[in-house]
C-alpha angles and dihedrals in degrees: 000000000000092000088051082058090044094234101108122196124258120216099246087048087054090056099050089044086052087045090052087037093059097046087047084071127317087224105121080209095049092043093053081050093060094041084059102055097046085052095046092045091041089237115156097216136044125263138192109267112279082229102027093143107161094246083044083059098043090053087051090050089047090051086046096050094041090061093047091048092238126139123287106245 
C-alpha cells in the first residue's frame, strides 16, 4: 500500500510502526485488525480501532481463539 503511494517505508520507520503496533494491543488477531484498517483507509501509521469498544474486542479475541482452537475468556 506505501509504494502505491509512493512513500515506502524505511526500515527504521518499520520498527517503530511494529513498536506502536505492539503497545496498540499485544493480540496477533487485534493487531492484524488494526493493520487492516490503516491499509483499507491508505494511512501510513497504525491507530487505535475505530471501534475498538472493550465487548466489540472480547468477541475478536472469542473468534480468534475459536479458529486456534484456544479457550473462550
Amino acid at each position: 500500500m506505501r509504494k502505491k503511494i509512493k512513500k515506502p517505508i524505511t526500515k527504521r520507520g518499520e520498527e517503530l510502526l511494529l513498536m506502536r503496533l505492539d503497545k496498540l494491543d499485544h493480540s496477533e488477531f487485534i493487531q492484524v485488525a488494526i493493520l487492516n484498517q490503516s491499509i483499507m483507509n491508505s494511512w501510513q501509521g497504525v491507530f487505535p480501532l475505530k471501534d475498538s469498544k472493550t465487548s466489540l474486542r472480547e468477541e475478536r479475541l472469542n473468534e480468534y481463539n475459536k479458529i486456534k482452537g484456544g479457550v473462550k475468556k
